[in-house]
Residue, then its C-alpha position, 0 to 999 in steps of 0.5 A: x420205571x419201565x412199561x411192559x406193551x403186551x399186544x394179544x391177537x386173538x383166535x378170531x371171535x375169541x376176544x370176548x373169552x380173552x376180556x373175560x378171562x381177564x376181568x374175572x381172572x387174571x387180574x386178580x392173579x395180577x394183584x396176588x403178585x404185585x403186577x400193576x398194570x397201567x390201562x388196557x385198551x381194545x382196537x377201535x381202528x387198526x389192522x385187527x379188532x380182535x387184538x387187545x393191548x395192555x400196559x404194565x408197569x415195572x420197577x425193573x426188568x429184575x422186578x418184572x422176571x420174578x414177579x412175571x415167574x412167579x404169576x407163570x407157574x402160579x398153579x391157580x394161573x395153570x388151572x385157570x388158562x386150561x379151563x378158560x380154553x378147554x373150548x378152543x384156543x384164545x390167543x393166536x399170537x402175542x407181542x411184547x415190548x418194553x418200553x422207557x418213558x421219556x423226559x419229557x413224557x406225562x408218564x414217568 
């Protein structure tokens, strides 16, 4: 098992859109694929209050393309990106890291 971090700067005052977009949208999209994801989380003290985190849980790198590609070039994803930011941009900057738990870590 390998955990994706995925860390979303927003467009300052657009983590409202973002929240949205994902409890109404993506993760239902999520599901259609078979991504898992493993919480989400707001900043409450930090560098950013208009960032937001999530885990998502693989099998495998090989597990995480294809299912990744196929949400990506998903055409209700398409649609549903477009519409969401027909008013502006959402999302200024994303990171991505993959992550392995440890032996001795309450996550495996």
């Amino acid at each position: 098992m390998i955990y994706e971090m995925r860390v979303y700067r927003c467009v300052p005052g657009r983590l409202p859109a973002l929240l949205k977009r994902f409890e109404t949208i993506t993760l239902k999209l999520f599901e259609k694929h078979g991504i898992r994801q493993a919480g989400f989380f707001t900043t409450l003290v930090g560098a950013s209050n208009q960032e937001l985190t999530y885990l998502l849980a693989w099998d495998s790198m090989a597990d995480r393309e294809k299912k990744w590609t196929s949400f990506q070039t998903d055409p209700e994803w398409i649609e549903a990106r477009a519409r969401t930011e027909a008013d502006g941009q959402i999302v200024e900057n994303i990171v991505s890291q993959f992550l392995s738990p440890t032996a001795f870590s309450s996550v495996k």
